[in-house]
N, CA, C, O and CB atoms as a CASP TS submission, in Angstrom:
PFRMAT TS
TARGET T0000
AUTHOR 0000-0000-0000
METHOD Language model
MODEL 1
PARENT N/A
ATOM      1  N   UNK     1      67.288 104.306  85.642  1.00  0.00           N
ATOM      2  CA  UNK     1      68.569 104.043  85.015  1.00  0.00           C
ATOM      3  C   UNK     1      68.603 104.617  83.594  1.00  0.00           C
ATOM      4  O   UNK     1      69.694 104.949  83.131  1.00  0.00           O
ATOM      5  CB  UNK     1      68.851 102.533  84.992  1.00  0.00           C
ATOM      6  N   UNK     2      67.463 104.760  82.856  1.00  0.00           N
ATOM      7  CA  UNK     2      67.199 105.062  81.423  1.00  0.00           C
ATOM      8  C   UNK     2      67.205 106.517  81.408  1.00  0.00           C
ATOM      9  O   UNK     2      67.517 107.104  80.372  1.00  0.00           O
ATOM     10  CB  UNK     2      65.834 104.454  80.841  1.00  0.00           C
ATOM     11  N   UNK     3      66.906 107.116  82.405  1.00  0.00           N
ATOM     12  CA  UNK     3      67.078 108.241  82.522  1.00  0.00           C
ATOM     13  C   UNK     3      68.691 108.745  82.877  1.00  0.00           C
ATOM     14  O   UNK     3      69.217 109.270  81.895  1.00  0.00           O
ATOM     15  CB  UNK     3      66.104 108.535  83.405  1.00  0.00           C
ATOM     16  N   UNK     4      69.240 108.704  83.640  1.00  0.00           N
ATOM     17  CA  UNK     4      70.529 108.872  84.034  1.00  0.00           C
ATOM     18  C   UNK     4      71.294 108.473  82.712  1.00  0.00           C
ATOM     19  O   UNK     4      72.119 109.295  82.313  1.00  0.00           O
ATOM     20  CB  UNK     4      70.885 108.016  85.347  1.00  0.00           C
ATOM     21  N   UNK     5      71.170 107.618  82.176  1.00  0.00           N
ATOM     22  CA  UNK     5      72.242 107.031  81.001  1.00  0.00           C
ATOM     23  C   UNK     5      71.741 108.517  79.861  1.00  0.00           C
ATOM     24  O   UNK     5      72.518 109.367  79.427  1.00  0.00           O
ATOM     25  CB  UNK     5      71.714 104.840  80.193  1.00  0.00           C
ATOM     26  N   UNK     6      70.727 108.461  79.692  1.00  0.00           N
ATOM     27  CA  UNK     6      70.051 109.865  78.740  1.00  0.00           C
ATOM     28  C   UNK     6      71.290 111.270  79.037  1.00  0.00           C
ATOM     29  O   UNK     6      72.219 111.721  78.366  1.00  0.00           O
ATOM     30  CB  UNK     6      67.974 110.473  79.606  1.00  0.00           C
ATOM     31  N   UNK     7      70.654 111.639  80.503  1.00  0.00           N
ATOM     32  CA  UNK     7      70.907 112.989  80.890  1.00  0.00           C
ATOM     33  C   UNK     7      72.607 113.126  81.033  1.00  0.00           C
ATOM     34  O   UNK     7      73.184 114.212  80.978  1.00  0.00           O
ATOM     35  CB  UNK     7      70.049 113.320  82.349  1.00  0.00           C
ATOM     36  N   UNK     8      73.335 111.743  81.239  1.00  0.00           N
ATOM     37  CA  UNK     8      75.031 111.881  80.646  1.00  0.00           C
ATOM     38  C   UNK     8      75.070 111.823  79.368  1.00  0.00           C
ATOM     39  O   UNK     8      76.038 112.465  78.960  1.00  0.00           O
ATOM     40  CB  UNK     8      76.096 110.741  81.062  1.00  0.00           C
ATOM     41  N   UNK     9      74.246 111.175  78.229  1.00  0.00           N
ATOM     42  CA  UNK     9      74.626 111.527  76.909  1.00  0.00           C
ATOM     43  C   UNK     9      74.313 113.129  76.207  1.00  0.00           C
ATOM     44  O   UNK     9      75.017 113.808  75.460  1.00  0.00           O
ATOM     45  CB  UNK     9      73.924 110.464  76.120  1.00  0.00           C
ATOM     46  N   UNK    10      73.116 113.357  76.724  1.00  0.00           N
ATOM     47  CA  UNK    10      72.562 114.871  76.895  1.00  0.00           C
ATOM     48  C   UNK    10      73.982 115.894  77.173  1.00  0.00           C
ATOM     49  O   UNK    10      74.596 116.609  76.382  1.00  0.00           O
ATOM     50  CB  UNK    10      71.336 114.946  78.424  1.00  0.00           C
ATOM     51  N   UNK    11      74.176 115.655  78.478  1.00  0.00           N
ATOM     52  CA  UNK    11      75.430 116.303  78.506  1.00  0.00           C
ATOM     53  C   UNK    11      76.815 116.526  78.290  1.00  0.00           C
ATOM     54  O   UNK    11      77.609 117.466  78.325  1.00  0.00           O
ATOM     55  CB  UNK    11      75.479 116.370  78.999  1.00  0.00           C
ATOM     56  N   UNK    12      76.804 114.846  77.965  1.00  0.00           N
ATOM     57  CA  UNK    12      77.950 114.635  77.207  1.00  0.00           C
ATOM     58  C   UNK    12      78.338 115.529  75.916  1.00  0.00           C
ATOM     59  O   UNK    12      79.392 116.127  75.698  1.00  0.00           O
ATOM     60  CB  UNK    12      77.838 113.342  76.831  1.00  0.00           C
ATOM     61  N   UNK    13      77.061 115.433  75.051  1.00  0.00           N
ATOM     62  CA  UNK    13      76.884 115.809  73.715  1.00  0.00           C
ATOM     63  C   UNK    13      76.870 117.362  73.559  1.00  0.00           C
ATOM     64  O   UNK    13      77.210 117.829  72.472  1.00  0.00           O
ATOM     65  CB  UNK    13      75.614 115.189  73.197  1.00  0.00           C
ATOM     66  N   UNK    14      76.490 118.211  74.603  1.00  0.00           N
ATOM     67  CA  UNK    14      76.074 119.540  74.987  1.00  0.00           C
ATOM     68  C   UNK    14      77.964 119.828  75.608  1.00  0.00           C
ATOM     69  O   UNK    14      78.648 120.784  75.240  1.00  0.00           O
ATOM     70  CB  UNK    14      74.400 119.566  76.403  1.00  0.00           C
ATOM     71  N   UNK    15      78.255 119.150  76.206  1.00  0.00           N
ATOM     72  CA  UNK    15      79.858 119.285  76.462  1.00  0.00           C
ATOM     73  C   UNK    15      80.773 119.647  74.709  1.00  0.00           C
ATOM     74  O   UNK    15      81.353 120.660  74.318  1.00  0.00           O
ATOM     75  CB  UNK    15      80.465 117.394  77.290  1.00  0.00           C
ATOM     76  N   UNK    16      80.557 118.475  74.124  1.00  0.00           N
ATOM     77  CA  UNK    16      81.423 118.337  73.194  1.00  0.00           C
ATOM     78  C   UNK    16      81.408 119.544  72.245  1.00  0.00           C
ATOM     79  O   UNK    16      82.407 120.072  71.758  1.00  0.00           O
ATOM     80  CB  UNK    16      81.192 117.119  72.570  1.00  0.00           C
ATOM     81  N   UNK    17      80.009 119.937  72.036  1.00  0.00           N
ATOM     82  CA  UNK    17      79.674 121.499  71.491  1.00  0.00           C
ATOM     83  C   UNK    17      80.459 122.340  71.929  1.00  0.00           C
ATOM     84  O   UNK    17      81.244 122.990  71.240  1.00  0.00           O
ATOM     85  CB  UNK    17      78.393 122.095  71.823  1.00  0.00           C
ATOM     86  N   UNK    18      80.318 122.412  73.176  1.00  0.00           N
ATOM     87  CA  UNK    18      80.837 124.075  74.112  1.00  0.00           C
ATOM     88  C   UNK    18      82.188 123.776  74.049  1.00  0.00           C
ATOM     89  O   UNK    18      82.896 124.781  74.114  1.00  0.00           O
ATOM     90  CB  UNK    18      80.298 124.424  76.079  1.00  0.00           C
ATOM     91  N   UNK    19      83.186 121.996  73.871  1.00  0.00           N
ATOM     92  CA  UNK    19      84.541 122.592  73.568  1.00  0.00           C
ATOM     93  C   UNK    19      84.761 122.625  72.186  1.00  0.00           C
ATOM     94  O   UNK    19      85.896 122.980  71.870  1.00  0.00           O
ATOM     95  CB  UNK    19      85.667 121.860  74.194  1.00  0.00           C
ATOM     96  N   UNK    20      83.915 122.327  71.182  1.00  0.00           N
ATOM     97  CA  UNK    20      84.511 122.269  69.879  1.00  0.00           C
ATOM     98  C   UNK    20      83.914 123.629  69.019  1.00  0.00           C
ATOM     99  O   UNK    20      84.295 123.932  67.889  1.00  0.00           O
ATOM    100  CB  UNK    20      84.109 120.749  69.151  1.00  0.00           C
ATOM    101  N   UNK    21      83.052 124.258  69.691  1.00  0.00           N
ATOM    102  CA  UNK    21      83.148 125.702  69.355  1.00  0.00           C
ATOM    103  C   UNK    21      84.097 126.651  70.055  1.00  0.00           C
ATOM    104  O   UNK    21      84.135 127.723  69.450  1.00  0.00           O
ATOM    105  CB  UNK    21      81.914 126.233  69.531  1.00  0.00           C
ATOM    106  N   UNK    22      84.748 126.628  70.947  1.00  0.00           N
ATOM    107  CA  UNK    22      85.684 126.965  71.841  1.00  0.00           C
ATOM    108  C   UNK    22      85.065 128.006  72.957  1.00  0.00           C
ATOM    109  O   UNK    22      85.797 128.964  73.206  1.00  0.00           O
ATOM    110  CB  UNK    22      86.873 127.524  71.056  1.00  0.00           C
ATOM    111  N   UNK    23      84.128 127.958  73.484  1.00  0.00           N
ATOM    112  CA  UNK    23      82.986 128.541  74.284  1.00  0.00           C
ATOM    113  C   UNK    23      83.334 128.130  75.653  1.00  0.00           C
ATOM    114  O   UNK    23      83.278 128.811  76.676  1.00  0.00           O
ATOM    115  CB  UNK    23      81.493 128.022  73.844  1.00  0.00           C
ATOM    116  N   UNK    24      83.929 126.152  75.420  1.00  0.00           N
ATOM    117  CA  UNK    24      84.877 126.141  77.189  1.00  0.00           C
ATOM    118  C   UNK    24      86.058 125.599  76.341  1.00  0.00           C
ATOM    119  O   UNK    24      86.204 125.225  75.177  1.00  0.00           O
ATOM    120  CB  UNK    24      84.212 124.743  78.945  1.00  0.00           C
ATOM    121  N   UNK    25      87.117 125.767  77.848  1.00  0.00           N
ATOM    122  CA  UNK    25      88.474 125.376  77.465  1.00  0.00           C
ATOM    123  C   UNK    25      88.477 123.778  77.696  1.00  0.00           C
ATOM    124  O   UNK    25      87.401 123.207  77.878  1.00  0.00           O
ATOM    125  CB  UNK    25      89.653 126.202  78.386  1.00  0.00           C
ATOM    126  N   UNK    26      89.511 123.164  77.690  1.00  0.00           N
ATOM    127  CA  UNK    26      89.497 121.820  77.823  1.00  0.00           C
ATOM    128  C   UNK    26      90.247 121.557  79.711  1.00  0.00           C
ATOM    129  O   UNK    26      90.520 120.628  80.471  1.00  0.00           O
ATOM    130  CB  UNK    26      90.543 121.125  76.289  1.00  0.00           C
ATOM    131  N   UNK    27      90.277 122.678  79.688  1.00  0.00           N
ATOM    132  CA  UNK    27      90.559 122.963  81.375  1.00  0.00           C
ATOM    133  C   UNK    27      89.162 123.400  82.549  1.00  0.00           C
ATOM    134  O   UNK    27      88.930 122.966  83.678  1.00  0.00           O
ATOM    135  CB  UNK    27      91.710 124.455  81.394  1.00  0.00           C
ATOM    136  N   UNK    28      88.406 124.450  81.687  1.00  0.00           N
ATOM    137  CA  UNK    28      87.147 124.089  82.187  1.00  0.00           C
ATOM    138  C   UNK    28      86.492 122.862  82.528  1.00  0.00           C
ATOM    139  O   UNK    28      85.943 122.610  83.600  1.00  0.00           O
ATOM    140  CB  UNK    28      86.501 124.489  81.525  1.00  0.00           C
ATOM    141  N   UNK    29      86.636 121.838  81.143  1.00  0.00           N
ATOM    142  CA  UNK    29      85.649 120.916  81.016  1.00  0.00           C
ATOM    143  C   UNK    29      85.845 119.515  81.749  1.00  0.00           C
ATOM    144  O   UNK    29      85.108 118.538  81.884  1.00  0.00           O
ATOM    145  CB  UNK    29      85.480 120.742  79.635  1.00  0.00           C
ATOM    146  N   UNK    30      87.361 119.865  82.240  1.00  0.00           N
ATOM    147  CA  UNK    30      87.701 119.041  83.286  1.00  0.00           C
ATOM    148  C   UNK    30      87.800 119.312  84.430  1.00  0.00           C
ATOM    149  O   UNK    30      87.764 118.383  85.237  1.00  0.00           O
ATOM    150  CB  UNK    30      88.556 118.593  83.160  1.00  0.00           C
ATOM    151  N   UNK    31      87.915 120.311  84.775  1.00  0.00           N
ATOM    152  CA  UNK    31      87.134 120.740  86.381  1.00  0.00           C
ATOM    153  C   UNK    31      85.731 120.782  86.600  1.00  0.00           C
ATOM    154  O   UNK    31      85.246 120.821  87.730  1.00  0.00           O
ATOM    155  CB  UNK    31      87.433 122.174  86.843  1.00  0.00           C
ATOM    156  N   UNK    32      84.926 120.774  85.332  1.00  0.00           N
ATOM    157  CA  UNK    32      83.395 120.438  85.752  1.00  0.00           C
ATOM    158  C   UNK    32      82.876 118.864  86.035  1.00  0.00           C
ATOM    159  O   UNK    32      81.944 118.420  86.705  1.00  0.00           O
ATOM    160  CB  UNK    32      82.477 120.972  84.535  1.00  0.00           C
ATOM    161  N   UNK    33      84.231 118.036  84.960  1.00  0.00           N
ATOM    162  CA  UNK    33      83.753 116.671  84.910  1.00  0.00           C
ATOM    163  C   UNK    33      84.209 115.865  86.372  1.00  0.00           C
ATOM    164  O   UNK    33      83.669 114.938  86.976  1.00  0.00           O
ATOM    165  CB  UNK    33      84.422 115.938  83.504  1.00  0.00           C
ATOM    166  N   UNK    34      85.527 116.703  86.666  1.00  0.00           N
ATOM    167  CA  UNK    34      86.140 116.146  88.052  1.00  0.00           C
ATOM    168  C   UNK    34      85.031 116.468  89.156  1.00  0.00           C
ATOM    169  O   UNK    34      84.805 115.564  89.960  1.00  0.00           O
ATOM    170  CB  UNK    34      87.706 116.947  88.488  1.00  0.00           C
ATOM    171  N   UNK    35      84.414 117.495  89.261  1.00  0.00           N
ATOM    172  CA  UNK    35      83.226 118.440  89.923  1.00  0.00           C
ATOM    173  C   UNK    35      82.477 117.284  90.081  1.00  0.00           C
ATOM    174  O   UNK    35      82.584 116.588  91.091  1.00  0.00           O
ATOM    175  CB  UNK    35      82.423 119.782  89.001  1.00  0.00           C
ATOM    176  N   UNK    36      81.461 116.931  88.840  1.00  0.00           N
ATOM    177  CA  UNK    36      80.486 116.069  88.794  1.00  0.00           C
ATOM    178  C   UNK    36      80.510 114.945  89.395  1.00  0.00           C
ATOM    179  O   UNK    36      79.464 114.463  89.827  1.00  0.00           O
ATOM    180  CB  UNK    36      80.251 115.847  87.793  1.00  0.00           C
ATOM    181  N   UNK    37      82.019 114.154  89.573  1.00  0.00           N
ATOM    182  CA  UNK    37      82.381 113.123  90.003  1.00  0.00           C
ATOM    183  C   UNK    37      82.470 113.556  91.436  1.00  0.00           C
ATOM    184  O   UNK    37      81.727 112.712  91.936  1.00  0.00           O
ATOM    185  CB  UNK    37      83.508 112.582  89.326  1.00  0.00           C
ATOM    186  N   UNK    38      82.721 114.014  92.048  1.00  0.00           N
ATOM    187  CA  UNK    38      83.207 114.283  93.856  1.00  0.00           C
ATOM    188  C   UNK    38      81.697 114.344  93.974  1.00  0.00           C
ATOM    189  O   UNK    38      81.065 113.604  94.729  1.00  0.00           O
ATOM    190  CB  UNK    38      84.346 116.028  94.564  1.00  0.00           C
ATOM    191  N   UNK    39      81.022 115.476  93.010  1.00  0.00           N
ATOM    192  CA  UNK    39      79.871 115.342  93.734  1.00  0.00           C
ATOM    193  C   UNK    39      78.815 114.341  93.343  1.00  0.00           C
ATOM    194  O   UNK    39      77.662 114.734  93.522  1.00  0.00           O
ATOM    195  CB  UNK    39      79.334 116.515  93.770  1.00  0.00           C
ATOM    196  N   UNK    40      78.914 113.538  93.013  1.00  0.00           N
ATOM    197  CA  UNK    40      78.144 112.041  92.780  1.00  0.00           C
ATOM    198  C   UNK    40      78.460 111.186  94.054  1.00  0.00           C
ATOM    199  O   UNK    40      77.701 110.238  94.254  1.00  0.00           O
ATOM    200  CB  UNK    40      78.764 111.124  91.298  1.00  0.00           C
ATOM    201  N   UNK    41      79.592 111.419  95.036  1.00  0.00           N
ATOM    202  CA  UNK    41      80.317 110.778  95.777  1.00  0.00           C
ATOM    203  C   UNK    41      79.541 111.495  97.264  1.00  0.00           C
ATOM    204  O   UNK    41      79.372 110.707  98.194  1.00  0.00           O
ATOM    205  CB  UNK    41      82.013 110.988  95.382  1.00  0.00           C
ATOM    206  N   UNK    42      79.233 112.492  97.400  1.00  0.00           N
ATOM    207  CA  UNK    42      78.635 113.014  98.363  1.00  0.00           C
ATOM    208  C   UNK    42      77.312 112.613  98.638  1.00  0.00           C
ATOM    209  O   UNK    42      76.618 111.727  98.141  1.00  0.00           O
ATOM    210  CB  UNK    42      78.702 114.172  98.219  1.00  0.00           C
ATOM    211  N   UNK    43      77.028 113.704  99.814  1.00  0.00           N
ATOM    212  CA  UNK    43      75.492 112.866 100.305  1.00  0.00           C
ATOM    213  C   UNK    43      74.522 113.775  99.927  1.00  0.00           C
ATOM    214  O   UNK    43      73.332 113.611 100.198  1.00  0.00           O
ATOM    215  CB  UNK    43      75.220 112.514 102.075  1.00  0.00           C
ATOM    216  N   UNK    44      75.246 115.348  98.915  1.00  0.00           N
ATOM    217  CA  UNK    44      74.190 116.064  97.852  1.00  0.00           C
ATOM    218  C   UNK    44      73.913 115.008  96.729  1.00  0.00           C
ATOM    219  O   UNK    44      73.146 115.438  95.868  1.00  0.00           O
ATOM    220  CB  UNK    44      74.861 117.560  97.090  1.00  0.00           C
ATOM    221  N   UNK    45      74.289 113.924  96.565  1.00  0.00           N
ATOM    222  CA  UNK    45      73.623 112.995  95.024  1.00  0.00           C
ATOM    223  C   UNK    45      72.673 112.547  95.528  1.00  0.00           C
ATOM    224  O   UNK    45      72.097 112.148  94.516  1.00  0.00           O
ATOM    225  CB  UNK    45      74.433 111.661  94.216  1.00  0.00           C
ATOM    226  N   UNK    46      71.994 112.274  96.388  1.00  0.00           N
ATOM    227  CA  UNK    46      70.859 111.429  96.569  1.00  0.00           C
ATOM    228  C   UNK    46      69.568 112.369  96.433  1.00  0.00           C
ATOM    229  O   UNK    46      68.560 111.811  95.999  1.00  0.00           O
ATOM    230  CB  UNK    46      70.946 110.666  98.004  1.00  0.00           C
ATOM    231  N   UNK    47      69.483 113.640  96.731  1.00  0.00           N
ATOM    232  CA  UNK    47      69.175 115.023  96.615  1.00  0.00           C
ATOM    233  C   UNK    47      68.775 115.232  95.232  1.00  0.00           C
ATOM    234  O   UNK    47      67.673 115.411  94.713  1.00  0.00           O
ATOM    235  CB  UNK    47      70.318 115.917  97.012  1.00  0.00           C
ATOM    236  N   UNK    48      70.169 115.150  94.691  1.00  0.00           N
ATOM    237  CA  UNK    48      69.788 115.743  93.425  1.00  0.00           C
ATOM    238  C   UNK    48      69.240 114.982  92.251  1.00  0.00           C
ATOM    239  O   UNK    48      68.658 115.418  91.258  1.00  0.00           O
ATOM    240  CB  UNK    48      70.836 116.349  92.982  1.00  0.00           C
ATOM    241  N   UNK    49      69.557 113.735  92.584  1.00  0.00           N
ATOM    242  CA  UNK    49      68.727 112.395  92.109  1.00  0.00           C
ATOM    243  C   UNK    49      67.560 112.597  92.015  1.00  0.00           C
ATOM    244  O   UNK    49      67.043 112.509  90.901  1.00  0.00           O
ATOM    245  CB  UNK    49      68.756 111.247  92.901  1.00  0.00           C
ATOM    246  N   UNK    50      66.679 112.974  93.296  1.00  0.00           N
ATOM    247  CA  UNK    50      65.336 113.075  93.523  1.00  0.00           C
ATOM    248  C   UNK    50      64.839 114.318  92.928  1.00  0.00           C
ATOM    249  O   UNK    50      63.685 114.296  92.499  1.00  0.00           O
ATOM    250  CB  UNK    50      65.041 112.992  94.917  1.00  0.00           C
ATOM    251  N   UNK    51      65.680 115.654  92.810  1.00  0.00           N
ATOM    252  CA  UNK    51      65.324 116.448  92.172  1.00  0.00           C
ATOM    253  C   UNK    51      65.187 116.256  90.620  1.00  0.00           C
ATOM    254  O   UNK    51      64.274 116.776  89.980  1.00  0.00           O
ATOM    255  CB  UNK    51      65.986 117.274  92.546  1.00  0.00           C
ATOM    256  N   UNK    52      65.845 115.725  90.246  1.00  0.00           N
ATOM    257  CA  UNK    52      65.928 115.348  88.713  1.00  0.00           C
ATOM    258  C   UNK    52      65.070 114.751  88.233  1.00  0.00           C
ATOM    259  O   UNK    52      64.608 115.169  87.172  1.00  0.00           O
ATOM    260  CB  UNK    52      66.868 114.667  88.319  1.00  0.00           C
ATOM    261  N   UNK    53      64.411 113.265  88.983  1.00  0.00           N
ATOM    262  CA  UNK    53      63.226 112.430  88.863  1.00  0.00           C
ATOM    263  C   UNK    53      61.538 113.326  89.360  1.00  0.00           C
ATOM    264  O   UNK    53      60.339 113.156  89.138  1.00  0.00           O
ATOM    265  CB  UNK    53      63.645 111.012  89.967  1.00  0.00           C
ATOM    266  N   UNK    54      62.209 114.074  89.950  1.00  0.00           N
ATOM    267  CA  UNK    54      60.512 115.160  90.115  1.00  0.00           C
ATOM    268  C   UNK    54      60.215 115.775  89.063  1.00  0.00           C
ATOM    269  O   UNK    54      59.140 115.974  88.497  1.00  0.00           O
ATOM    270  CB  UNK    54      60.433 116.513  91.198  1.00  0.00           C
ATOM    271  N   UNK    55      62.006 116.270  88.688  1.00  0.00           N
ATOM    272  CA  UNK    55      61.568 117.438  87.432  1.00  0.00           C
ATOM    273  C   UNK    55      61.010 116.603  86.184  1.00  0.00           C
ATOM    274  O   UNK    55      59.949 116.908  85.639  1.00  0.00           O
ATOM    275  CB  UNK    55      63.082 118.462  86.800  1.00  0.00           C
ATOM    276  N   UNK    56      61.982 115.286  85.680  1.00  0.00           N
ATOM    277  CA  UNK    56      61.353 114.587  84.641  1.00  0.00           C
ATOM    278  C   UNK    56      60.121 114.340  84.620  1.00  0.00           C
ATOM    279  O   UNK    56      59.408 114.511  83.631  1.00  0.00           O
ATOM    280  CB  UNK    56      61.803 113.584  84.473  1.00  0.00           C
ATOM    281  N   UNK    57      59.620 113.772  86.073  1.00  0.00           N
ATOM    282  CA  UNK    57      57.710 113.338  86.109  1.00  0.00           C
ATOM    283  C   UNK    57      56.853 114.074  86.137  1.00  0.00           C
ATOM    284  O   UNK    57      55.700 113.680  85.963  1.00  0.00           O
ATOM    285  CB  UNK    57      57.110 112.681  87.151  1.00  0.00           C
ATOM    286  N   UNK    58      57.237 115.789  86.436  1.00  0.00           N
ATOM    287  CA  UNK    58      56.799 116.718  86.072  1.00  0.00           C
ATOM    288  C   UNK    58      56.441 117.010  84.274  1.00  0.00           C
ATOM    289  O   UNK    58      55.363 117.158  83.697  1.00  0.00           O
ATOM    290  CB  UNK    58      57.656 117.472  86.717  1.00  0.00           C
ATOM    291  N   UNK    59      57.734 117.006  83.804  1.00  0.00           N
ATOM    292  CA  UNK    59      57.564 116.894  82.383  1.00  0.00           C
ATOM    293  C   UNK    59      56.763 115.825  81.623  1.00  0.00           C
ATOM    294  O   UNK    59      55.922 115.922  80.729  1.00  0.00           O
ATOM    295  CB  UNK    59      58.737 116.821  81.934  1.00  0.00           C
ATOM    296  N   UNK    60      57.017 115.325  81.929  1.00  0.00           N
ATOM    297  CA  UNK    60      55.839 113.860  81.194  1.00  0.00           C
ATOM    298  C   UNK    60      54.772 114.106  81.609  1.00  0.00           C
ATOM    299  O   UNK    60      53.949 114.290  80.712  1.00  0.00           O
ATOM    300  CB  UNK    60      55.994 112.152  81.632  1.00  0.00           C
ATOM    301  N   UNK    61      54.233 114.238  83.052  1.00  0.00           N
ATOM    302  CA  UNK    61      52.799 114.605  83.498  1.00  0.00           C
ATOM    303  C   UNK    61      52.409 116.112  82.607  1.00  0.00           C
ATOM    304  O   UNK    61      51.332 116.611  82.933  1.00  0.00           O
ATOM    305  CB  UNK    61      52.778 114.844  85.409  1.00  0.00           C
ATOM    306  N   UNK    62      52.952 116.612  81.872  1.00  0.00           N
ATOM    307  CA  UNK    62      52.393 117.528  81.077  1.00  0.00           C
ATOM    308  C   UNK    62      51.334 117.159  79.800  1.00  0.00           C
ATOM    309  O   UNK    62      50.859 118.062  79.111  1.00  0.00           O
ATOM    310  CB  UNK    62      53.500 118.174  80.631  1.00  0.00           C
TER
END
């Protein structure tokens, strides 16, 4: 859970950059956020869940 709450502020914060340098539009950044949401809703999130928790325990096991 500590992780997931991280990797949305991570991206949250990495979002707010790319629109306040104007790098995305505010039309981009809502078709990626609508994106993220459908696909949290599918049966690719459980997938990518596990990919995410390999890659982190990878990193720490360094």
């Amino acid at each position: 859970m500590a992780v997931t709450v991280s990797l949305v502020a991570l991206f949250a914060l990495v979002l707010f950059f790319l629109l306040r340098h104007g790098s995305l539009s505010a039309g981009s950044a809502f078709i990626a956020a609508g994106f993220g949401f459908f696909l949290a809703s599918t049966g690719a999130a459980a997938p990518i869940n596990q990919l995410t928790n390999a890659v982190l325990d990878a990193v720490a096991a360094l």
